[in-house]
C-alpha positions, 0 to 999 in steps of 0.5 A: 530494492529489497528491504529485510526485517525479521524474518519477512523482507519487501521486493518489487512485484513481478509477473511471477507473483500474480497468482499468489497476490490474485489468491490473496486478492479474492481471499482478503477481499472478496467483494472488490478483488480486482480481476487477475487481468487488472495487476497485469495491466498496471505491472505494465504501466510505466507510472506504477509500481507494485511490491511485494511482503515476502516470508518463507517464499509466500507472498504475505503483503503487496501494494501498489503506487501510481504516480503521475506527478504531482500526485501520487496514489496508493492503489492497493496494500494489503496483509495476510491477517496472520502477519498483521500487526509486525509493520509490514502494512507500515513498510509497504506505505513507507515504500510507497511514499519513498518512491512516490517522492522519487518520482516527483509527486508531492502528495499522496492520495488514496481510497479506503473503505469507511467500514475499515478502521484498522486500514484508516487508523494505519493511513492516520498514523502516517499523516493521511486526512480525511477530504472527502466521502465517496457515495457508493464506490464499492461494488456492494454499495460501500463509501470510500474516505478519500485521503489525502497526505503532503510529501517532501519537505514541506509536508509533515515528516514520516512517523519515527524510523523513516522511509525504508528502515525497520519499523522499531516492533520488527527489530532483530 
């Protein structure tokens, strides 16, 4: 599956993209970048799944889904700062989301640093709640907010243009 909108399109991560992401891990996270062995290993488990934003052949996005159903979990998203703001960010969640509810979960959760309101306001806007506070779950020492949002059809709907569509500020 391979999503395109102006000029940046998502597809689902392959070995070959492992250097790029890993470059873009440490560069956007230096604190808690996961080891290069870790994207490896969760490519090679059949409950996750990783895409990829891609523009220009440069990887500008990822994220990362584990679903072991009822429950499905964001592992990881990510943007270049550069691309910020152009729904990348939105397509990935909204791809996670898709094919969480694909795989049977009916519920999202994930981890999100409480020093990151950029990344908490965007897991907001598509339903997400605030259910618990991790105490010192970042190596240097920071909380994380634990969220939490329903899928399917007794859950809230996705924000306007639905799983898979083109966010409406990246429109051809």
């Amino acid at each position: 599956m391979s999503a395109r909108t102006g000029g940046w399109f998502l597809r689902p991560m392959t070995t070959a993209d492992l250097a790029a992401v890993q470059a873009l891990e440490q560069e956007l996270f230096p604190l808690d970048a996961w080891p290069p062995e870790m994207f490896a290993a969760e490519l090679a488990q059949p409950v996750c799944r990783y895409w990829v934003a891609e523009q220009d052949g440069a990887v500008i996005g990822y994220a990362g889904l584990m679903c072991i159903p009822p429950v499905g979990d964001v592992q990881t998203i990510a943007v270049v700062p550069e691309h910020e703001g152009r729904g990348i960010g939105t397509a990935l969640l909204r791809t996670l989301h898709e094919h969480a509810r694909g795989l049977g979960a009916d519920r999202m959760m994930l981890e999100v640093r409480a020093d990151n309101p950029r990344a908490q306001q965007l897991y907001r806007r598509h339903g997400y709640e605030q259910i618990h506070v991790r105490p010192r779950y970042y190596r240097d020492g920071g909380d994380a907010l634990v969220m939490c949002r329903p899928l399917g059809p007794e859950g809230p709907a996705e924000p306007a243009g639905a799983a898979g569509s083109v966010p409406e500020e990246d429109a051809p």
